[in-house]
N, C-alpha and C positions, 0 to 999 in steps of 0.2 A: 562536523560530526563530533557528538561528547566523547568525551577521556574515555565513560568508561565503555561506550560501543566500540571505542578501538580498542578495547584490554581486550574485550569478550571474543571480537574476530581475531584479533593476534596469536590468543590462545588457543582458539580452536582451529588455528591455523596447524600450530604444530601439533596438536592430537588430532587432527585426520592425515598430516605426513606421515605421523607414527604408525598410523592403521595402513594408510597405503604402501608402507615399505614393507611391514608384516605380512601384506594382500597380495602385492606386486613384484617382492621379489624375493620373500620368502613364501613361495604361493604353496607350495608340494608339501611345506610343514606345518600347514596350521594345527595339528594334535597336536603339535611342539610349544608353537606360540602366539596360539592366537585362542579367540575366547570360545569359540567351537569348531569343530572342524567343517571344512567344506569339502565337500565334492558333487561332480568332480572339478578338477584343478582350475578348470576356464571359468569356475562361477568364482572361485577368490581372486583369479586374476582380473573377472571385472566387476566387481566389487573395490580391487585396489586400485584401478584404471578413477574409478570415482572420487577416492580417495585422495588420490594426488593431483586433481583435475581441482577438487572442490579446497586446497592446501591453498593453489594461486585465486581461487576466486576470494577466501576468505583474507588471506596476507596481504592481496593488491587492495581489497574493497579496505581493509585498515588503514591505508595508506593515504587516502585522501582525505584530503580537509574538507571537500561539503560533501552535506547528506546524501544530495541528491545524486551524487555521483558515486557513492559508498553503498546505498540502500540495495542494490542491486540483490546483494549477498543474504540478505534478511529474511524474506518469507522464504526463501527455496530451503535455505537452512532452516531455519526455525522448522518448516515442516516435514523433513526431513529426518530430523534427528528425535521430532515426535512421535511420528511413524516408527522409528527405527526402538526403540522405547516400547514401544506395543507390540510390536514384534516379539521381541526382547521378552517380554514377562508371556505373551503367550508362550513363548517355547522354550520358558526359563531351565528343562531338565534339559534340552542338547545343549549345555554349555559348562565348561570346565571347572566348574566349582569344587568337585573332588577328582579333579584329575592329580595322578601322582607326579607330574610334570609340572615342579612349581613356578616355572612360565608361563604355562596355557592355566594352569591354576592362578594367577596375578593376574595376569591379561582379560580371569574372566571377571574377577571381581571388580577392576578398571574399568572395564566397559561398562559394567552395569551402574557405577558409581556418576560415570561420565555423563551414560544418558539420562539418566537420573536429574542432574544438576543442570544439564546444560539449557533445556529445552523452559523450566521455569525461571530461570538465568534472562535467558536473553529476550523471551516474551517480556520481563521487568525493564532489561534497560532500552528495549524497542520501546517501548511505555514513554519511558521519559523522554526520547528521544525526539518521538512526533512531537511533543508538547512542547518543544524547544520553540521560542518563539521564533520567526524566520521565514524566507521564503526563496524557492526555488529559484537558480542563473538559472537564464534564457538557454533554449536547447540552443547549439551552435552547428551541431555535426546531424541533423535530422537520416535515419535509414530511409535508404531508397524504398519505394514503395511494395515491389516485387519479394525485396528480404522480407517487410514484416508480413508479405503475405504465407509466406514459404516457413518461417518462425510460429505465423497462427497454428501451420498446419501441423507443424513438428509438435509444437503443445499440446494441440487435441488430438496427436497419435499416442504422444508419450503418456497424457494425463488418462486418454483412457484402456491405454493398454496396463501401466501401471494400477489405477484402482482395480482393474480385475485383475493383476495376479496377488493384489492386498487382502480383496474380501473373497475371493474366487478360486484361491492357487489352482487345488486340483481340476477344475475346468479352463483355466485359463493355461495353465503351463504346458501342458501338450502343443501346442503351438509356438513355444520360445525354440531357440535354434539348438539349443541342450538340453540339459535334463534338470530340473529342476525339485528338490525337495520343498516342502511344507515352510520351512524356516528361509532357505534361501529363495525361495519365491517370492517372499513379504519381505525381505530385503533385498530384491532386487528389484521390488515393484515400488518401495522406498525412494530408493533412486529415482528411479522413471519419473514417479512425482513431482519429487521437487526438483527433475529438469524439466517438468511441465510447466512448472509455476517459475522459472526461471526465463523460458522462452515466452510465457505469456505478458510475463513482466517486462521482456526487452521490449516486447509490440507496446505496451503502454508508456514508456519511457522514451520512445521514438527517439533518442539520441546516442549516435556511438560513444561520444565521451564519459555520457551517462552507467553506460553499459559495460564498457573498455576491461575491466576485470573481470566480469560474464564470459566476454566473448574471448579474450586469452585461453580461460579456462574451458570454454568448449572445444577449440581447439587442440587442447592437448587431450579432453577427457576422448573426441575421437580418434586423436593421434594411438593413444594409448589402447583403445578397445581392437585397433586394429593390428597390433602391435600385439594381443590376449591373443586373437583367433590365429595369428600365426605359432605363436608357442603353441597353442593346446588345437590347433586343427583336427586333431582326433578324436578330438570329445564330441564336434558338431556334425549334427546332421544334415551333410551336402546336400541330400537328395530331395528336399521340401523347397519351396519356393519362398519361404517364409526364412529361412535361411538368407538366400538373396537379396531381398526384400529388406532385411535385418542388415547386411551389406550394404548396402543403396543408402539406406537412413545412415548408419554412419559415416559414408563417404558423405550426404548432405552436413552432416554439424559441422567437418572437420570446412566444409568449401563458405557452410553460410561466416561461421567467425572467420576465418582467412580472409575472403571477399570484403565482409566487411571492416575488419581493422584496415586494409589496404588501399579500398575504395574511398574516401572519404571524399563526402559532396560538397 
C-alpha cells in the first residue's frame, strides 16, 4: 500500500473518532457540538455507532502493508463521504453556521471543510494507487460459501434500502424503526450505502484476511447499534415488524463478522 493511501486512512481514521465520540457519547448535545442538531437522540446515537465502527475499519485497513488487504476500506469510504457531501449542501441552512455556540459553530464549518476535501482527496490517491505496478497474494483464508451468500443479501438489503432513503426520504422513512427528518434520512441512507458496497465488496474479495479490518468493524458497528436502541428505546417504534426485522439484520452483522473472524477454513 502507498505512503500516501496510509496518511489519507490514518487521518480519516481520527476525524470519524472525533464524529463518533461527538455522536455516541455526547449524543443529547448536539446543538452544543456538533454541526447540526439531531433528533431524535437514537438517530445521533447511530450515526455515532457508524462513526466509531468506520474509526477501526479505516486505522486497521492503514495498517497493512498490501493493497489488497487494505483496499477493503476504499470505495465504502470514498462513497460514503461523497454521499455524505450532498447531503450536506442539499440541507446546507440545518447546520450551525451562525449558531451562537462557538462549538457547534466550528464543528459546522469542519465538517463542511472535511467533506469538502476528503472525498477528491482520496478518489486522487485511490488513482495512483491502482496504477501501482503489482499483483494480488493468493487468497489464503477463502469465506465459507453460506457467509458470502448471507453478505450478498445484507448488501442488496442495505444498498437498496439505503438508495431509497438518499433519493426517496419522505417515502422511504416511514418505514425506518424511528423517525426520521429530510437531512438525517440521506444520512442515514449514507451509511446503509456504503455498508452495501462494503459487504458487496467482502463477497468479491472472498478472503477473511483480505477483509479482517471490514469485519472487526462490522462487528462493533453492530455491537454498538445495539448498544443505541437500548439507550434511546423510547424513541423506537416497538409495535411494526419492521422494527424487529431491523433487530434481526443487526443481530445478523454482529454473528456474520464474529463467525467469520473465528471460523477460519
Amino acid at each position: 500500500m502507498s505512503h500516501s493511501m496510509r496518511v489519507i486512512l490514518l487521518a480519516a481514521s481520527a476525524l470519524v473518532f472525533l464524529a463518533g465520540f461527538q455522536l455516541f457519547i455526547l449524543t443529547d448535545y448536539t446543538n452544543l457540538y456538533f454541526a447540526w442538531t439531531i433528533q431524535p437522540s437514537l438517530t445521533a446515537a447511530f450515526l455515532g455507532a457508524g462513526y466509531f465502527s468506520s474509526f477501526l475499519l479505516e486505522f486497521l485497513a492503514s495498517r497493512e502493508k498490501e493493497w489488497c488487504r487494505g483496499r477493503i476500506a476504499v470505495p465504502a469510504v470514498f462513497t460514503f463521504t461523497t454521499l455524505t457531501l450532498v447531503a450536506t449542501l442539499l440541507h446546507i441552512d440545518r447546520f450551525h453556521f451562525g449558531s451562537p455556540y462557538v462549538f457547534a459553530r466550528t464543528a459546522a464549518w469542519f465538517w463542511l471543510a472535511i467533506y469538502a476535501l476528503v472525498p477528491p482527496a482520496l478518489l486522487s490517491i485511490w488513482i495512483h494507487q491502482v496504477r501501482i505496478p503489482g499483483n494480488d497474494s493468493t487468497r489464503t483464508v477463502p469465506l465459507a460459501s453460506w457467509i458470502r451468500v448471507v453478505l450478498g443479501a445484507q448488501s442488496i438489503i442495505l444498498l437498496t434500502l439505503g438508495i431509497g432513503l438518499f433519493v426517496a426520504t419522505s417515502s422511504v422513512a416511514p418505514i425506518w424503526p424511528w423517525k426520521l427528518t429530510p437531512l438525517t434520512g440521506q444520512a442515514v441512507g449514507a451509511w446503509l450505502i456504503g455498508l452495501g458496497i462494503f459487504a458487496a465488496h467482502s463477497v468479491h474479495e472472498n478472503d477473511t484476511l483480505r477483509i479482517r479490518s471490514g469485519l472487526v468493524s462490522y462487528v462493533l458497528l453492530g455491537s454498538l447499534q445495539l448498544v443505541a436502541l437500548f439507550r434511546y428505546a423510547g424513541n423506537v417504534n416497538w409495535g411494526t415488524p419492521n422494527t424487529w426485522t431491523y433487530l434481526l439484520f443487526i443481530f445478523s452483522i454482529v454473528f456474520v463478522g464474529l463467525f467469520t473472524l473465528t471460523h477460519r477454513r
